[in-house]
Every structure is written in C-alpha cells, then in structure tokens.
N, C-alpha and C positions, 0 to 999 in steps of 0.2 A: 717216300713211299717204298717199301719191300717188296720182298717177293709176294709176300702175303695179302698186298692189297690186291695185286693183280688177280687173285687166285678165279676170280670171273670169267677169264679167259681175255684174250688181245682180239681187237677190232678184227674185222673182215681186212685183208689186203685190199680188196676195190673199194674200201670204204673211203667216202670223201675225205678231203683234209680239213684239220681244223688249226689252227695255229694258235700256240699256248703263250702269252707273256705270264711273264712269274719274276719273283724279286722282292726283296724289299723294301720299307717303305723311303717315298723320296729318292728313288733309283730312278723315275724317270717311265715308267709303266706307260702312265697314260699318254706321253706322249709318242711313244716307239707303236701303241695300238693306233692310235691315228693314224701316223702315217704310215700306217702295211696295211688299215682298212683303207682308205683313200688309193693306194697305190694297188691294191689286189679286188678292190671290191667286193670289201667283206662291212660285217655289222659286228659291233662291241658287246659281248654278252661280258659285262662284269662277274669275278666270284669275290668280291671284297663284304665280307660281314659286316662292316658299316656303312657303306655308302648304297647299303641298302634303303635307307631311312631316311623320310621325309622331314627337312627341317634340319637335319645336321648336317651341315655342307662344310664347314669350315675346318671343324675337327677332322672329319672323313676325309677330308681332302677331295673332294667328289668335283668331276669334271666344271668349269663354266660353260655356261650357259650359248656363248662362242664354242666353244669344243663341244657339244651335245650337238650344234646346227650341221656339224661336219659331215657326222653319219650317226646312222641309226643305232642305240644305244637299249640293252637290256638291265634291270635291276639297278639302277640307278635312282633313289628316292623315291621309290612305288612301296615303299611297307612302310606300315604303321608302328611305330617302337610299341606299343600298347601289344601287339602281338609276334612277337620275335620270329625268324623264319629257322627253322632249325638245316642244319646240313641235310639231312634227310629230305624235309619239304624244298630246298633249294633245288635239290637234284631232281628233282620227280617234273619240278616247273623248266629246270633251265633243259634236261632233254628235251621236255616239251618246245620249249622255243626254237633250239639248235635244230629238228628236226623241220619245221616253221620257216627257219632262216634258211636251209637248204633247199627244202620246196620251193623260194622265191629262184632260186641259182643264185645266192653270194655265199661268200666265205665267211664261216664263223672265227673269229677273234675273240679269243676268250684272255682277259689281261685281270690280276688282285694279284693279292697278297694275300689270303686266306687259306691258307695248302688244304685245310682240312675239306673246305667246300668244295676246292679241287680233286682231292680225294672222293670224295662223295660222289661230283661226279663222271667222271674218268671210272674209276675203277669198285665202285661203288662202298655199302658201311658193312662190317660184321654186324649181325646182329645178337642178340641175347635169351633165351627162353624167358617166358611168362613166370615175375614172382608175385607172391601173396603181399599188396603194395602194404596192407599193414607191417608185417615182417619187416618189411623192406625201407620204410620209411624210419623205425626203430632201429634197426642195425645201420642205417646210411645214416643217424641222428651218430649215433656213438661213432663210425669211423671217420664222421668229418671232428667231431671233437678232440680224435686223436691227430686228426692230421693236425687240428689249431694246435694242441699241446706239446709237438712234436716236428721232426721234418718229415715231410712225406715220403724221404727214399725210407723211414721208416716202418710206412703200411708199407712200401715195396717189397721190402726185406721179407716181409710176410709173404705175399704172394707169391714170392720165388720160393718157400716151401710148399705150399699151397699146390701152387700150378705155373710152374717153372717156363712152360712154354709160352703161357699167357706171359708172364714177365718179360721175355724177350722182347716182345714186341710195344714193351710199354716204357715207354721214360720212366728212370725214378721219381721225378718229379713231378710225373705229370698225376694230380691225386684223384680226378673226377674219373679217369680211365682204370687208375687201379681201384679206385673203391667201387666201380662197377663188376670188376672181375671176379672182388672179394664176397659179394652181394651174392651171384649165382654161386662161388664155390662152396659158401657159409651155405644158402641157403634152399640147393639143390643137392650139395654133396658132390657135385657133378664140377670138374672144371669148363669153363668159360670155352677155353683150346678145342675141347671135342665137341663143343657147339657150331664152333665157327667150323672148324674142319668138316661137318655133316652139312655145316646150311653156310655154303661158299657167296661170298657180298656177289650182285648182279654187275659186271661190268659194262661199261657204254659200249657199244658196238657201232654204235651208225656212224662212229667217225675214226679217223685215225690222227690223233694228237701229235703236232708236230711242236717242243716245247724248246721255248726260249728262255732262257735265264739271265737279267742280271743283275752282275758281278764289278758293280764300280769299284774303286778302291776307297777303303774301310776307313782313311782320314777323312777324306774328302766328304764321304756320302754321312759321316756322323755330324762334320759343320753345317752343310745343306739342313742334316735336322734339325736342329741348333738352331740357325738361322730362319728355317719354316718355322718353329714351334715360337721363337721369337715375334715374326709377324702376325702370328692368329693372336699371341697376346697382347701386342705392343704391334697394332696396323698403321700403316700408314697416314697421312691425312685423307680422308675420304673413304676409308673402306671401313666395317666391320669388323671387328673382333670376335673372336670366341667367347669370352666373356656376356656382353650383349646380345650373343647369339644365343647363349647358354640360358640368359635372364629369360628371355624368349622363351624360350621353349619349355620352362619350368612353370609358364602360364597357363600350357596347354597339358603338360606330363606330368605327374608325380616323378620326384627324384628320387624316388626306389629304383624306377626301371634301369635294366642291367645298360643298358646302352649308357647313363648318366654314370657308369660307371669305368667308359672307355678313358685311353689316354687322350689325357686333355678335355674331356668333360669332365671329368675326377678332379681334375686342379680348377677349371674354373667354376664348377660349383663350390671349392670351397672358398675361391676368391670372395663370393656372393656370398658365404659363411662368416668371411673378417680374417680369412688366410692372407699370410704375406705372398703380394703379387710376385715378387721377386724370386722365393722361396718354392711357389707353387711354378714357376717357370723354370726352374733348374729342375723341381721333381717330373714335370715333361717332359723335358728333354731325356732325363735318366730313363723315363721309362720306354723313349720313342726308336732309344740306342739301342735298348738290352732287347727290343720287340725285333728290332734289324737285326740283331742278331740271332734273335730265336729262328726267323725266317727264313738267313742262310743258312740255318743248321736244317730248318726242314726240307727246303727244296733240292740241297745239296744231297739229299738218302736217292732222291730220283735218277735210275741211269738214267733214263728218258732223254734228260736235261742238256739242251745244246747252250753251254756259256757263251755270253756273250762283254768281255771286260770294258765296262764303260756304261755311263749313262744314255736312258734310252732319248732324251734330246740330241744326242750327238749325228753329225753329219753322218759320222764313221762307225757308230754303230750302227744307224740307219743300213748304211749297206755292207754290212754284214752278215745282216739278219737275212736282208734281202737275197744276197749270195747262196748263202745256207739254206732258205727255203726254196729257190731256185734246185737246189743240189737234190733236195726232196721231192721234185718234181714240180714244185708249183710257182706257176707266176713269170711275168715274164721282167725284162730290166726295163724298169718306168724312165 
C-alpha cells in the first residue's frame, strides 16, 4: 500500500488499537491470531477472500472447528459463493463489526492474506466516475481480448501514454486495474489520476492499525505448501480431501462460479474432469508458491509493517509480537 492509499487521512491518535496479522499463505496466520486474541482479549475479524464461503473449508484452509470455540470469529464461512462479497461490501460490513467488537471492550484481530481487503478496509478503494455500461461492456470486451492475445504489461504500456500517473500506481501485470483505468480515459477523455485525486478513498478512522507481518524463510515456508497442498489431495486415513469436498459442493454450485476457480479447486475440479491426480497436484503447488510470493511483494509496499521472521506457530514469534505490541502501548506480558 502507497502513499496513495492513505490519501483518507491516518486514524485519530486516541483511536483504539487494532492489531493486523498479514502474511502469506501457510506462514502460520491463524495460529499467531489465537494466541494475541486469547492472550489480549481480543475477537478474529478475518479479511481472507476465501474463507469467506460456506462449504469450502479445506481449500481455504479456514480455521477447525477447535479453533473457532477459542474465540469469537468474524467472516469465516457466512457467504454464500452464489453471491461473492466484493472488497468494497467487505469494508462497509467489517467496520461495521470492528465498531460492534469495540463497543463490547475487546480487541479487534484482524489476520488473511487478502491485502486488497486489507486495503479496503484500513485505508479505503479509489473509486471511478459513472460510464455508459453499453460503451463500457464493448471496449472492456475488446481490451480483455487483447490482454488474452497479448501480455498485459502490454495494455500497461498504453496507459502510461495515456495517463502516466494512473500507471504508477498499477502493476504491469495487474490487467483488471489497467483495463479499468483505460475504460474512464477512453471513455470520458478524462484520466482516471484526476478522479481519484478530486474523490480521495474514505480511510477507517476508529482504529489505529498496529501491523504484523510474517516473514518465515522462503525454503522452508514453500515445503510447508508442498506438503499442505499434498494432504488436502492425498489426506490421511480419516480425513477428507479436497477432492470429495469439491465433488460436494458441485452438487449444490455450478462450477462456473469464480470461487471453483481458486487454487486447488481449479485442480480438483479437474481431477473430477479425468485430470492426472498427480499432474493437478504439482500444478497446486506451483500456484500456492507463486500466490506466497505475490503476497510478500504486496504486504512488503506497506511501511506500516512490523516483520516478524518466523512462523506464526512459533513459541519465539509468539513473543515477539507480544513485545512489539507491548512497545505500542498495548497489552500486558501473559
């Protein structure tokens, strides 16, 4: 997150604290949020875009059912995939709850992987002017075909003639953010930059974000996925697989829906297709790597970010964290 997310303005100083885990995936998240809620007296608002959904527990990796009794848990399997909760409606519901969770007196915990929800809500979304959605459906038809025909730093290259400013703050590759940029410059004349610069995103105020990050090391935490992505296909005696969990749930969904489309429902829907088990298990894995990677590259834009090197299971990160938010004023040593 830039400068530019911020542009809402920073929390009140006497605003309560909130304490951020971030990281990515199979770093250990869920379980470093246990224990600083249990130890500080705080309640788990998830911002994870999958374990938002009812039904997908295995892929999502979403707490057991032991870890849910611990403490009080937000967005955790309450949406329906039939209606996706966009960043936007995430933020509008989870202040609401955060707000909710402080009027009891505990501490909100806020722990995913999701930056962008995190984004949304911390420091809130740019948004876009009103186009003519004919127009707009037409020209967003033609510049995903060029992104399929093409690489996307491609359309980038354009935007940075375009509207240079907008481009900075957009990955090359990211194609769904530049073909929105390209959509108001095409289709308003106007770039995108002097929208958001006029209509600045609404920052959260009622709390002041104290953010943890971690930062295991990079062999280590890709075996872990390796070996995770491993048991959801190949479980042990007695437990469930993804697979069977996937058969499941294609009873109740159509496999259009985008969620059938995440890592590791993607491979085991096509296992149900006549995919080599074996084949759709390494493509998991590739994609569960290069996702941990995309996630240190997001969280690491954040100064915010207090690293912490290690998995959040560890004794010694445990108190680390504990230290550090200590340092921050909060909490005392359990």
């Amino acid at each position: 997150m830039g400068a530019a997310a911020l542009a809402g303005g920073p929390p009140a100083a006497d605003a309560p604290p909130a304490v951020v885990i971030a990281g990515p995936t199979a770093s250990g998240k869920t379980a470093l949020a246990l224990a600083l809620a249990e130890a500080l007296g705080g309640e788990i608002v998830s911002f994870d875009s999958m374990q938002l959904y009812r039904g997908f527990v295995i892929g999502a990796a979403q707490p057991t059912a032991a870890e849910l009794a611990r403490v009080p848990h937000h967005f955790i399997a309450e949406c329906d995939p039939r209606r996706p909760l966009t960043a936007g409606e995430y933020s509008r519901q989870a202040r609401f709850r955060i707000r909710a969770i402080l009027a009891r007196g505990r501490l909100v915990v806020l722990v995913g992987g999701t930056g962008f929800y995190l984004r949304a809500l911390l420091d809130g979304l740019f948004s876009a002017p009103p186009l003519d959605p004919t127009a707009q459906a037409q020209l967003r038809r033609r510049l995903r075909d060029r992104v399929a025909r093409r690489d996307p730093a491609a359309l980038h290259a354009i935007l940075r003639r375009l509207d240079a400013a907008a481009a900075a703050g957009i990955a090359p590759r990211d194609a769904a953010r530049t073909i929105r940029a390209l959509e108001v410059r095409l289709l308003t004349g106007q770039p995108i930059s002097r929208w958001w610069a006029e209509h600045p995103p609404e920052a959260f105020t009622g709390v002041r974000p104290l953010l943890l990050g971690l930062a295991p090391p990079r062999a280590e935490l890709y075996r872990r996925i390796d070996l995770r992505a491993q048991a959801m296909f190949a479980p042990p005696p007695g437990q469930t697989g993804i697979v069977p969990e996937t058969q499941a749930l294609l009873q109740i969904y159509s496999g259009d829906l985008p969620v059938f489309a995440a890592h590791g429902y993607k491979q085991a829907v096509d296992i149900l297709r006549g995919a080599d088990p074996a084949a759709a298990l390494a493509e998991a894995q590739a994609e569960q790597r290069h996702y941990a990677k995309r996630q240190f590259t997001w969280f690491r834009r954040d100064p915010r970010v207090h690293w912490l090197p290690g998995f959040g299971g560890d004794a010694a990160v445990r108190r680390a964290a504990l230290q550090w938010l200590r340092g921050q004023g909060l909490g005392q040593t359990p």
